[in-house]
N, C-alpha and C positions, 0 to 999 in steps of 0.2 A: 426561487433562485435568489441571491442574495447579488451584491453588487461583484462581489470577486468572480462570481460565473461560477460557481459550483452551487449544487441543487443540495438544499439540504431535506431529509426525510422527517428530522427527529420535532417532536413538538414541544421538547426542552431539550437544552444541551447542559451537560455533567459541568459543574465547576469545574478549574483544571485541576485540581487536586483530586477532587472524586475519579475525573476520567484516570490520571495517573497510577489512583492505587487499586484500579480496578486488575485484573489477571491479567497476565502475560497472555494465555490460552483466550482469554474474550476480544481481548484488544487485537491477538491474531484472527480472530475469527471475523470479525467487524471488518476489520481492515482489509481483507482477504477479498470481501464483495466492494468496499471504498476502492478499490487498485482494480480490479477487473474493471467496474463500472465505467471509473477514468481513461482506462485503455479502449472501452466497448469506443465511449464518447470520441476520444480522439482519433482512432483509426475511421467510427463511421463520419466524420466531419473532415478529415484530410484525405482519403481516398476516393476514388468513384468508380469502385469496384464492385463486381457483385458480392453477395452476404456468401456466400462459400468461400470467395479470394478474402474478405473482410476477417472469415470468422480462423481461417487459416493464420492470419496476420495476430490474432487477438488470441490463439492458442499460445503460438509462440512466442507472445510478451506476457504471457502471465506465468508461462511457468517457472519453475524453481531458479535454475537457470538464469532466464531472464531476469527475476526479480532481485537476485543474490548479484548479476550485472549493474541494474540499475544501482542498488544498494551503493553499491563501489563508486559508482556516476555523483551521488549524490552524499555522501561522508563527509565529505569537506565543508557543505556546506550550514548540516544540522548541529542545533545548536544543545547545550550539554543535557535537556530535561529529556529532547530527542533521541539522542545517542545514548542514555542512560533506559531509555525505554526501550529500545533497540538490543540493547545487552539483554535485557531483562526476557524479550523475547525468543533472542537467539538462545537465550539459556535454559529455555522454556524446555520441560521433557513430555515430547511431543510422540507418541506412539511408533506410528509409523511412518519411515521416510521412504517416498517414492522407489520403485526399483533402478530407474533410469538416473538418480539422482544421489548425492554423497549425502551423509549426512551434514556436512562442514556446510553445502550448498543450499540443505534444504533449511537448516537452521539461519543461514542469513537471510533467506527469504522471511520466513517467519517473524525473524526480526523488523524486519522493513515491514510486514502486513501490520505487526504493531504498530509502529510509530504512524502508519495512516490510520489504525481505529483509535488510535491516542488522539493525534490531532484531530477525526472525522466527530468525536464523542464530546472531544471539549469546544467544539463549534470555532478549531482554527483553521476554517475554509481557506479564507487569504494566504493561509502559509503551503496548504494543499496546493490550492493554483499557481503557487511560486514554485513547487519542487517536483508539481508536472512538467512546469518547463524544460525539466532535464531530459524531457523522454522524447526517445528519439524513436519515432513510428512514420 
């Protein structure tokens, strides 16, 4: 774990230019388990609930939904390499969109999963622990 408190796995981290012009589709992909992870984290450290009530709580913040919410939560504050990664991802042509879910909705999630394998890839932990802050679990 590093000093900002997020755990990092990788045993090097991408330049940021590398992580940048990596895929829309990898960076969603990465990102995808970077956002679950962070939610798993927060929910079991702020609740003292059982792992049924926990894992209820950690369905409903990762889904599409949710994540195309927080997106919204959090726009104001990312800054333009972010939001340009973010485009990149929501623009991403993604097979399938959930049944329960629009496409408009599942495309901004995607986006958002980007910009957390963006930042998770180029090893900017500290700005990850600034923009969990937004989440409200």
């Amino acid at each position: 774990m590093n000093k900002s408190g997020v755990t990092m796995f990788l045993d090097t981290v991408y330049p940021e230019k590398e992580a940048f012009l990596l895929s829309s589709e990898k960076l969603a992909f990465v990102g995808d388990a970077v956002f679950e992870l962070l939610i798993r984290e927060n929910i079991s450290c702020k609740h003292g609930m059982n792992i049924g009530e926990i894992n209820k709580l950690k369905v409903n913040a990762v889904c599409c939904e949710a994540q195309a919410e927080f997106f919204h939560t959090i726009e104001t504050v990312l800054n333009d390499r972010e939001i340009t990664v973010y485009k990149r991802g929501r623009n991403a042509h993604i097979g399938n969109v959930p049944k329960k879910s629009s496409p408009q909705v599942y495309h901004t999630a995607t986006g958002l999963e980007a910009v957390f394998g963006y930042l998770y890839l180029s090893g900017q932990f500290e700005r990850i622990a600034e923009l969990t802050k937004y989440l409200n679990l």
